[in-house]
C-alpha positions as CSV (number, residue, x, y, z in Angstrom):
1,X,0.0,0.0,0.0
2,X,2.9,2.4,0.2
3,X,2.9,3.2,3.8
4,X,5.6,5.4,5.0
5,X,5.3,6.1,8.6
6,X,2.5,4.8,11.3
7,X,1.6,6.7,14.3
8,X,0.3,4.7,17.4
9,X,-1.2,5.4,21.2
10,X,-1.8,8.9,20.6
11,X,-4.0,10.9,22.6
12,X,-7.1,12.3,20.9
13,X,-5.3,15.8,20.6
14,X,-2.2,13.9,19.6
15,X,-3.9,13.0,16.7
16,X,-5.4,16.1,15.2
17,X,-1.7,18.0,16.0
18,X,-0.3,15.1,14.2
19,X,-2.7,15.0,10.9
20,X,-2.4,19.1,11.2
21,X,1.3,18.2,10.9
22,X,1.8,15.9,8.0
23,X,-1.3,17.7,6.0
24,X,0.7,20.2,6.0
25,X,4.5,18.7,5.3
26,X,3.1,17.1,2.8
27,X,4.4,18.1,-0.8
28,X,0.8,17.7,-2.9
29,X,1.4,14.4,-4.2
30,X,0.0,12.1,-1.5
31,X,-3.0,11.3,0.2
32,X,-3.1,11.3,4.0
33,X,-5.5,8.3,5.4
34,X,-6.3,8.0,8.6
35,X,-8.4,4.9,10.0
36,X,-10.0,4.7,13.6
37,X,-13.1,3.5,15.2
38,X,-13.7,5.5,18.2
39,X,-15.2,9.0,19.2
40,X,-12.2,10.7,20.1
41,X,-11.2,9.5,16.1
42,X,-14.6,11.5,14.2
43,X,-12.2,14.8,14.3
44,X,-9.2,13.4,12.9
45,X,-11.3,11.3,9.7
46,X,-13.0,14.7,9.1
47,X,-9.7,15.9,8.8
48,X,-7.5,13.9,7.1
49,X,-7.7,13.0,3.0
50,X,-9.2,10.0,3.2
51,X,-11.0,8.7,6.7
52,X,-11.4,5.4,7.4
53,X,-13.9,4.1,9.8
54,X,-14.0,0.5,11.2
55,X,-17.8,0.1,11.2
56,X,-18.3,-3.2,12.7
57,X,-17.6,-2.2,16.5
58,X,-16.7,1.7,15.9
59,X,-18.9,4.5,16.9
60,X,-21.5,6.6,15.2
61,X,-19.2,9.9,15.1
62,X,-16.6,7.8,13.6
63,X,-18.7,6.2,10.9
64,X,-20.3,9.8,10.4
65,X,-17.0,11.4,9.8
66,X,-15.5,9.1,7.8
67,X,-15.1,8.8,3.9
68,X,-15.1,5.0,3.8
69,X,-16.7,2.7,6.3
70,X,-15.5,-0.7,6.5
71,X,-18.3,-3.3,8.1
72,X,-15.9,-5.1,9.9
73,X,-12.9,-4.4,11.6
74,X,-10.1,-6.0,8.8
75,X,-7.9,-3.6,7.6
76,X,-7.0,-5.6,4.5
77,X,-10.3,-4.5,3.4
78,X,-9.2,-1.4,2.6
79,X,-7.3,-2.7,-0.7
80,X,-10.2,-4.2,-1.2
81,X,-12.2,-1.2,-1.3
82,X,-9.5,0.5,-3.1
83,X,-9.9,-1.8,-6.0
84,X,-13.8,-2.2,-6.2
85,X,-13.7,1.8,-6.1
86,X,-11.3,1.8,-9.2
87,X,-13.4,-0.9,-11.1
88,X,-16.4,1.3,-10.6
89,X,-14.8,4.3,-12.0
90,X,-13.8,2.7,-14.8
91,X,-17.1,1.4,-15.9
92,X,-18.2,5.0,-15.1
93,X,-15.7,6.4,-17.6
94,X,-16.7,3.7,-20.4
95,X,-20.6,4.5,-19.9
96,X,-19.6,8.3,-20.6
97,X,-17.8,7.6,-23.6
98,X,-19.9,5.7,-25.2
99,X,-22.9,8.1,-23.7
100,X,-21.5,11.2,-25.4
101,X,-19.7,9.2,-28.5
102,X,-23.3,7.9,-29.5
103,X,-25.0,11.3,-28.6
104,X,-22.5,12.9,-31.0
105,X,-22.7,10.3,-33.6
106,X,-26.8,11.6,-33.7
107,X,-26.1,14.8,-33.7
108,X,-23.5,14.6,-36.7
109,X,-25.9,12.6,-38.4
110,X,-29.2,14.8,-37.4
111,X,-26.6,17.4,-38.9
112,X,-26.4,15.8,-42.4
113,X,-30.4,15.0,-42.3
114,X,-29.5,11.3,-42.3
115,X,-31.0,11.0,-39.0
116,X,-34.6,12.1,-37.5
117,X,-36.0,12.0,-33.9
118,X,-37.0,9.3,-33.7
119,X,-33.4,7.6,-34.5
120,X,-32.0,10.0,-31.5
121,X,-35.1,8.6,-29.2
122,X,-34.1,4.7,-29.9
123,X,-30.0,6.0,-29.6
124,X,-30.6,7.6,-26.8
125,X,-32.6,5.1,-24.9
126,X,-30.3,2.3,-26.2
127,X,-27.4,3.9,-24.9
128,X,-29.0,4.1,-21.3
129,X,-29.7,0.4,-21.2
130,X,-26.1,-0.3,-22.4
131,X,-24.9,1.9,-19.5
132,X,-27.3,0.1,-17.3
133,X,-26.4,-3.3,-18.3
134,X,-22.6,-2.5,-18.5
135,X,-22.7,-0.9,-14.7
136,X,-24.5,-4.3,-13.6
137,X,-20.9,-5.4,-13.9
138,X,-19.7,-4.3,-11.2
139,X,-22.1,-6.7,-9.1
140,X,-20.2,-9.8,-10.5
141,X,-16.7,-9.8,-9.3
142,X,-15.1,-12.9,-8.4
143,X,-12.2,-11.9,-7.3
144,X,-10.2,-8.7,-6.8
C-alpha cells in the first residue's frame, strides 16, 4: 500500500496536532488516510484525505465522519475497497464515452439529415440500457 510512517497510542489531541502536521508537510502528491473507530477518532477522519472508519464495532461519530466505512474491523479490506472503487470508475468512464460518442454520432448525423428524432429517441434510450447493463458489472466480481 505504500505506507511510510505509522503513528500509534496517541491521545485524541495527539492525533489532530499530528494529521495538522503531516497535512501540511506534505508536498501535494500524497493522500493522508487515517483509520479509527472511536469517538475521540470522528475529528481526525474529518480531517485527514481519506477517513477510514471501522464500522463493525466503531462508533456513530466515527462512521459519520468518515469517507469509507468498513463493516468489519479487517484492515486488508481497505485494498479491497480500493480496487472495487477503481473498477467502478472505470465502468463510469466507459458508460460516458460511449454516452457522449453515440450522442455525438446523432447529432453529426441529425446534422447531415440522415437522422430524425426518432433515430436519436431509440439512440438515446439504447445507450442508457447499455450503460445500465454494462454498470451491472460491477455486481459480479469474483475476485479482486
Amino acid at each position: 500500500m505504500g505506507i511510510d510512517e505509522v503513528y500509534s497510542e496517541l491521545l485524541p489531541a495527539d492525533k489532530v496536532e499530528k494529521v495538522e502536521e503531516l497535512l501540511k508537510n506534505n508536498s501535494g502528491n500524497g493522500k493522508l488516510a487515517f483509520a479509527g473507530d472511536g469517538i475521540n477518532d470522528a475529528p481526525v477522519l474529518r480531517r485527514a484525505d481519506i477517513g477510514i472508519a471501522m464500522g463493525a464495532m466503531g462508533s456513530d461519530a466515527a462512521i459519520e465522519a468518515a469517507d469509507v466505512v468498513l463493516m468489519d474491523d479487517d484492515p486488508m479490506k481497505i485494498a479491497k475497497a480500493i480496487r472495487i472503487s477503481r473498477k467502478c470508475l472505470r465502468i463510469v468512464y466507459q458508460n460516458i464515452v460511449f454516452a457522449i460518442g453515440v450522442k455525438l454520432i446523432c447529432l453529426l448525423l441529425g446534422a447531415f439529415g440522415i437522422a430524425n428524432m426518432w433515430l436519436a429517441i431509440f439512440a438515446d434510450v439504447g445507450v442508457m440500457i447499455i450503460a445500465v447493463l454494462n454498470a451491472i458489472r460491477a455486481l459480479f466480481v469474483k475476485k479482486l
